[in-house]
TORVEX-478805 format. One record per residue (C-alpha): x, y, z; residue number from 0; chain. Coordinates in steps of 0.1 Angstrom, whole numbers, padded with zeros to 4 digits. Each point is the difference from the previous one (the first is absolute). Layout:
<atoms>
{{X, Y, Z}, NUM, "A"} ...
</atoms>
This chain:
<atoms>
{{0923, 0341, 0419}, 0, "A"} {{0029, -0020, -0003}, 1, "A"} {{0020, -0009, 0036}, 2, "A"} {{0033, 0022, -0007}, 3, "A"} {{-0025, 0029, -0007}, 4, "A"} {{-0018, -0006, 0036}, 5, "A"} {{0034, -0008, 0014}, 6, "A"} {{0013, 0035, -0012}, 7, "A"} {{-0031, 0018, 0016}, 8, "A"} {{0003, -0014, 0029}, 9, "A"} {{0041, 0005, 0007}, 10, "A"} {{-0016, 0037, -0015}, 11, "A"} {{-0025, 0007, 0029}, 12, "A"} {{0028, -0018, 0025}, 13, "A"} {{0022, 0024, -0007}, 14, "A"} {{-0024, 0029, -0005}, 15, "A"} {{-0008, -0013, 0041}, 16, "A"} {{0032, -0002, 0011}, 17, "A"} {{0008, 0041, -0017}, 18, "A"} {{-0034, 0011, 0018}, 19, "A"} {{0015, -0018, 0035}, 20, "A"} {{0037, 0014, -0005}, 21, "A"} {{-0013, 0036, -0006}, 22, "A"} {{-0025, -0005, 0029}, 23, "A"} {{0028, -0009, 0024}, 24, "A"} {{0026, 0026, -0015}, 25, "A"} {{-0028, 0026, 0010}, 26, "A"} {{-0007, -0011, 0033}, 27, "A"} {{0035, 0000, 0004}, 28, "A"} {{0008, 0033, -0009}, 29, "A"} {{-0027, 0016, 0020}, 30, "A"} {{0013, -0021, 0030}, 31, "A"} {{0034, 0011, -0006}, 32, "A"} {{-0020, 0040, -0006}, 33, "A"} {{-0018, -0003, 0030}, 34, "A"} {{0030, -0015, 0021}, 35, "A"} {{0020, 0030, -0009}, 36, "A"} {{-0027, 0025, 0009}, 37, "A"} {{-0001, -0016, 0034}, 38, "A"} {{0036, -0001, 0004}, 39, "A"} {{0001, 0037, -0007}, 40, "A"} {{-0024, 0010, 0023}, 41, "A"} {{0011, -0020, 0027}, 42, "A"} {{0032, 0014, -0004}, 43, "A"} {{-0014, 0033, 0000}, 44, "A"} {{-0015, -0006, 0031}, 45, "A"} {{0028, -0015, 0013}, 46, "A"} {{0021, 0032, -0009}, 47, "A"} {{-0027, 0027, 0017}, 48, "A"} {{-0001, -0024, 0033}, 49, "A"} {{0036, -0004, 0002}, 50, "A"} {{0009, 0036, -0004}, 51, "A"} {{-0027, 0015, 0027}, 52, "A"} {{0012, -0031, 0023}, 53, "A"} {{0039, 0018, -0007}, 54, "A"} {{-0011, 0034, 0010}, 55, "A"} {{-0021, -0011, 0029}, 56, "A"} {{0032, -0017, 0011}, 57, "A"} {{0019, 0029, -0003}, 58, "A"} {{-0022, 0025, 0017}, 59, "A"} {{-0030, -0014, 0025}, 60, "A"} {{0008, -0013, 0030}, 61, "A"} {{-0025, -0019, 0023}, 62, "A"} {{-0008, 0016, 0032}, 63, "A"} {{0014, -0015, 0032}, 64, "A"} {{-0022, -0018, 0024}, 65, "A"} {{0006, 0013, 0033}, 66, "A"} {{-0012, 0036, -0021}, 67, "A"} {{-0035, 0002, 0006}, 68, "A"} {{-0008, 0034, 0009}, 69, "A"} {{-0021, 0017, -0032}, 70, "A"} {{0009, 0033, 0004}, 71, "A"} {{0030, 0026, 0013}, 72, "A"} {{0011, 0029, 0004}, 73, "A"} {{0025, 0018, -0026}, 74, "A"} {{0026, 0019, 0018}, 75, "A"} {{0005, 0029, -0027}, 76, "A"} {{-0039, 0005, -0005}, 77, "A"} {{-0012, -0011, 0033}, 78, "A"} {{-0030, -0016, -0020}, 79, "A"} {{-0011, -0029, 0006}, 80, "A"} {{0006, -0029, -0029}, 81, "A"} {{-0008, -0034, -0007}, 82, "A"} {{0020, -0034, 0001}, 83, "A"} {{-0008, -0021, -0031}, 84, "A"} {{0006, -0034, -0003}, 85, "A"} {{0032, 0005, -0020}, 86, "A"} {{0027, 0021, -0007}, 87, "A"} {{0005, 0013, -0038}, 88, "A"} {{0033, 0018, -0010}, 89, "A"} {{-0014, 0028, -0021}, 90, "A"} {{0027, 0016, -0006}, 91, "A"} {{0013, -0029, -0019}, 92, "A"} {{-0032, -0004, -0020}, 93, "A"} {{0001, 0033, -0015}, 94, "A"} {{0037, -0005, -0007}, 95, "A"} {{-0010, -0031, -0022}, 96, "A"} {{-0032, 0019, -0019}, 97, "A"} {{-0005, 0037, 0010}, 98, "A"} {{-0035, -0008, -0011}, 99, "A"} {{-0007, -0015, 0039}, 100, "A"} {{-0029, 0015, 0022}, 101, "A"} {{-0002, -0026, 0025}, 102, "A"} {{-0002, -0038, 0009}, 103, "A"} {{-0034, -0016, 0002}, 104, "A"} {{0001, -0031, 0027}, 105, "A"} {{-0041, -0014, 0009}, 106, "A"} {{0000, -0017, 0032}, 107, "A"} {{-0024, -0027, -0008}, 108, "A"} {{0021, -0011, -0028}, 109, "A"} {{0035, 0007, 0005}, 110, "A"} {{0010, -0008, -0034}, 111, "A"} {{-0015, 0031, -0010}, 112, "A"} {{0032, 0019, 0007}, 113, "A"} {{0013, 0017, -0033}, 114, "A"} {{0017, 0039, -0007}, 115, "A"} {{-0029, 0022, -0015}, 116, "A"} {{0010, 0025, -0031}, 117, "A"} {{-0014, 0033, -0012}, 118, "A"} {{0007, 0012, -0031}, 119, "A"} {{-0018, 0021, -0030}, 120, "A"} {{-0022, -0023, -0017}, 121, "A"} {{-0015, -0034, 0013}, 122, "A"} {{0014, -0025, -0029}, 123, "A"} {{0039, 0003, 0006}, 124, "A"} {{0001, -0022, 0032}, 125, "A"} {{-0031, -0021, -0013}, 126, "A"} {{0022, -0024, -0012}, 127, "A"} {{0036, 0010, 0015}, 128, "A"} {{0016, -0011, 0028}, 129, "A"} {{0014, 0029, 0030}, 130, "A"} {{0032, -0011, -0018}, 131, "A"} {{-0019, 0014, -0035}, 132, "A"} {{0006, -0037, -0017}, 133, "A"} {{-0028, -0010, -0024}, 134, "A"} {{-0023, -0025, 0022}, 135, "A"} {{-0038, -0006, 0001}, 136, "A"} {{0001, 0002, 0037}, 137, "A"} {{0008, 0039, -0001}, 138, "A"} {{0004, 0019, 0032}, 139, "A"} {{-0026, 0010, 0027}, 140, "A"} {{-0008, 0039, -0009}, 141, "A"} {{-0018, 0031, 0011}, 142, "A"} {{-0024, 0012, -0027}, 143, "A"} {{0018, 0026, -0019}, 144, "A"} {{-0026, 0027, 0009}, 145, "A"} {{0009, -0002, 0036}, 146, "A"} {{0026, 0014, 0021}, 147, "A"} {{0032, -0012, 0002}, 148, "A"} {{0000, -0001, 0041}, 149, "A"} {{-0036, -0021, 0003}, 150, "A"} {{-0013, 0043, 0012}, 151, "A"} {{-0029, -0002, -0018}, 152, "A"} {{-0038, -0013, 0017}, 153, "A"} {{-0002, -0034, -0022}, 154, "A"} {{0031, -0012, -0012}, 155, "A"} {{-0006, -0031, -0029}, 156, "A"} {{0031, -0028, 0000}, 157, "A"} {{-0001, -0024, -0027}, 158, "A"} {{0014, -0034, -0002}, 159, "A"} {{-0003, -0030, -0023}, 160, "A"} {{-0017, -0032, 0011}, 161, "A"} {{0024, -0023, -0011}, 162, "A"} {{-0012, -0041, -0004}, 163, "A"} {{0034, -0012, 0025}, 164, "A"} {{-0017, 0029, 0028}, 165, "A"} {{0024, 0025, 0000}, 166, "A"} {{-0002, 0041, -0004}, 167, "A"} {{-0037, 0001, 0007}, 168, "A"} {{-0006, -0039, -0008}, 169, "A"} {{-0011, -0004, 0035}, 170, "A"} {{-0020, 0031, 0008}, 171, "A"} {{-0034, -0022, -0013}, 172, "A"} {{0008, -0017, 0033}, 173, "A"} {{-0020, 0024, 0019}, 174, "A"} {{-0029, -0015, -0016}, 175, "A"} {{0002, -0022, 0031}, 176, "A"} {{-0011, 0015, 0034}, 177, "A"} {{0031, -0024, 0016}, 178, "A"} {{0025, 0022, -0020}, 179, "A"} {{-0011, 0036, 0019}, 180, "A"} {{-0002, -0017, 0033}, 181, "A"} {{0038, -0004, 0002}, 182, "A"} {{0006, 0032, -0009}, 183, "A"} {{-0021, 0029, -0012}, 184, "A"} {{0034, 0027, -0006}, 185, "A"} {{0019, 0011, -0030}, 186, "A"} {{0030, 0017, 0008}, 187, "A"} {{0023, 0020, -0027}, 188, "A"} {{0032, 0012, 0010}, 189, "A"} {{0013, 0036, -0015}, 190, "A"} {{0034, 0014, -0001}, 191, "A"} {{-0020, 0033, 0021}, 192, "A"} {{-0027, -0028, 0023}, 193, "A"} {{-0012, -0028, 0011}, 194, "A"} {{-0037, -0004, -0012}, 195, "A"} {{-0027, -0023, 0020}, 196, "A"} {{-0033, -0007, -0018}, 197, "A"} {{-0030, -0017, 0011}, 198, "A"} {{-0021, -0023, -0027}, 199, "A"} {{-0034, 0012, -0005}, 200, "A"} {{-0014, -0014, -0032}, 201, "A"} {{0009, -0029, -0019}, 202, "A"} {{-0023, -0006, -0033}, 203, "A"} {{0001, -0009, -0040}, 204, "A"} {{-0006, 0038, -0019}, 205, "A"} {{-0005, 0008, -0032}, 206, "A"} {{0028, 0012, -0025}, 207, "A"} {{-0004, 0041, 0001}, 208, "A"} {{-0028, 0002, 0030}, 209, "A"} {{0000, 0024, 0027}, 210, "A"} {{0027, -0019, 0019}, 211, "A"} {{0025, 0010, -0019}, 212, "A"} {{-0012, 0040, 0007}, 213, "A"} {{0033, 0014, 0009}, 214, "A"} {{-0001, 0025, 0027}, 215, "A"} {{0025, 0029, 0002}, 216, "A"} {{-0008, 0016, 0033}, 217, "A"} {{-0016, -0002, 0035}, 218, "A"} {{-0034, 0011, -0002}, 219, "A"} {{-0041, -0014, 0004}, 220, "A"} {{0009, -0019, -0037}, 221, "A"} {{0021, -0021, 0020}, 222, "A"} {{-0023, -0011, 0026}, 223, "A"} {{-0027, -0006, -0026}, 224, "A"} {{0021, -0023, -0022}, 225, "A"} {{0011, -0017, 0031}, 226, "A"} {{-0038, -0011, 0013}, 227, "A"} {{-0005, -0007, -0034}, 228, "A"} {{0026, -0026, -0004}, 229, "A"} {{-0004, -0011, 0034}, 230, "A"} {{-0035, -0012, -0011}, 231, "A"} {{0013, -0020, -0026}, 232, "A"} {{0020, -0028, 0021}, 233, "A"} {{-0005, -0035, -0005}, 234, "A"} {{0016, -0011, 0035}, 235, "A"} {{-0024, 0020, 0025}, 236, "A"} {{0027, 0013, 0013}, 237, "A"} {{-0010, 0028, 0033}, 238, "A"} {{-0008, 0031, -0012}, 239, "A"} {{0018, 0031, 0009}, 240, "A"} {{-0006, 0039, -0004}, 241, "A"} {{0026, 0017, -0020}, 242, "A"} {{0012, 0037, 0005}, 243, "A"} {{0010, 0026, -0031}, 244, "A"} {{0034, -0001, 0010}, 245, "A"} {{-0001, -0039, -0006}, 246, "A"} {{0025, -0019, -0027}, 247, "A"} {{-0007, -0028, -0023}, 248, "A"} {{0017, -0025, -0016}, 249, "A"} {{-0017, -0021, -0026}, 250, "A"} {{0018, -0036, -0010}, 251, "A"} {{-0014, -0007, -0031}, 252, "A"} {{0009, -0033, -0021}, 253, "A"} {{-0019, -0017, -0034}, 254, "A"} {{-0024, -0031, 0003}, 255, "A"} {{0004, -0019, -0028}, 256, "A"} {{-0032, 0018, -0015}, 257, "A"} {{0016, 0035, -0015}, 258, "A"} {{-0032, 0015, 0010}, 259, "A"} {{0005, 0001, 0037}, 260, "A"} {{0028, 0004, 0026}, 261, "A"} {{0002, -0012, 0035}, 262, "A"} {{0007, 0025, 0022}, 263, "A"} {{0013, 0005, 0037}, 264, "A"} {{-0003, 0034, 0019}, 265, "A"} {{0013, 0011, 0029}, 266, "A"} {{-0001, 0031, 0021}, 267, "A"} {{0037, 0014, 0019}, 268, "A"} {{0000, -0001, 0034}, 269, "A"} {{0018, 0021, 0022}, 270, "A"} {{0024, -0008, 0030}, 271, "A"} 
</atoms>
């Protein structure tokens, strides 16, 4: 083979080389620049859901003062006794902005918990809308739709994303530590009709369509049962407690990262 002919292969397989390497990088590059742009727009997404429920908090929760300590008092008109949460939540103002509003969810332990709730017919349309209804992964906290608007029924389910930057339910997984629910074991949601007290009774990982999500209408010996039931299926050893037919639930219920199961934290209302 003469030298120009080997000469002329190799500058052949050079440049064959040097194609292979350019495409290489112009790939890499444009998955980069894909991937970058996925990132930026769900950043930005989460930006946009934190941003707006930090505007509304602004504009209706205020922080209780802290020469207020006393839990409980008496309402003038009812002569009933009520509580004292933590905070202060404009309702009124809430249902002005989405007449969907049932209440605002606020957990003790973890303060950044403190978000409107929704009802509404079906459980997709808030799954990934904001309390503002703009299109965002983060959704809005929400009673299941087979529930009662006003939280009446024995086991009331609230849903809520777990979102990777820790906010909706994000943080609920939290009470996987026994330090968590020994700074507070309370969930308090705020009505435009009451001021609801509940007491943490179970925290534990369920499966997707198990008995813990058994909604219960009414009072009756159903409720009771369900109630031991779950009770038995804490993870924290939290004291046990007897429950009466007249009892209400509320079950916080958030995904895992495995779509098979749900952690879950229950709570029984207490009474002034």
């Amino acid at each position: 083979m003469s030298q120009l002919k080997i000469k002329e292969k190799k500058n052949h397989f050079a440049f064959l080389g040097n194609f292979i390497t350019i495409l290489i990088l112009v790939v890499a590059i444009g998955v980069c620049a894909y991937a970058g742009g996925n990132l930026y727009k769900i950043f930005s997404e989460y930006k946009a859901g934190t941003d707006e429920y930090a505007k509304i908090s602004d504009m209706v929760v205020t922080e209780k003062k802290a020469d207020v300590k006393d839990e409980t008092w008496v309402d003038k008109e009812t002569k009933k006794k009520v509580w004292t949460a933590p905070i202060e939540v404009d309702c009124k103002k809430l249902a002005q902005i989405n007449p969907d509003f049932v209440g605002w969810l606020y957990v003790e332990a973890l303060p950044d918990i403190s978000y409107p709730m929704v009802h509404y017919k079906d459980n997709d349309f808030y799954l990934h809308r904001t309390f503002e209804k703009q299109d965002n992964f983060a959704g809005t906290i929400f009673t299941d739709c087979q529930n009662k608007r006003n939280l009446g029924d024995s086991n009331t389910i609230i849903y809520g994303h777990n979102m990777k930057n820790g906010s909706m339910f994000g943080q609920l997984k939290q009470f996987k530590q026994p330090e968590t629910i020994q700074k507070s074991k309370y969930i308090w949601i705020l009505t435009p009709d009451e001021v609801c007290k509940y007491e943490i009774f179970s925290c534990y990982t369920a499966e997707v369509g198990s008995d813990t999500y058994t909604l219960i209408k009414g009072p009756g010996k159903g409720l009771v049962e369900y109630a031991e039931k779950m009770q038995a299926k804490d993870t924290l050893g939290l004291t046990r407690r007897e429950f009466d037919v007249k009892d209400k639930v509320i079950t916080l219920s958030t995904c895992t990262g495995n779509e098979a199961t749900r952690y879950v934290v229950q709570a029984v209302k207490v009474e002034p």
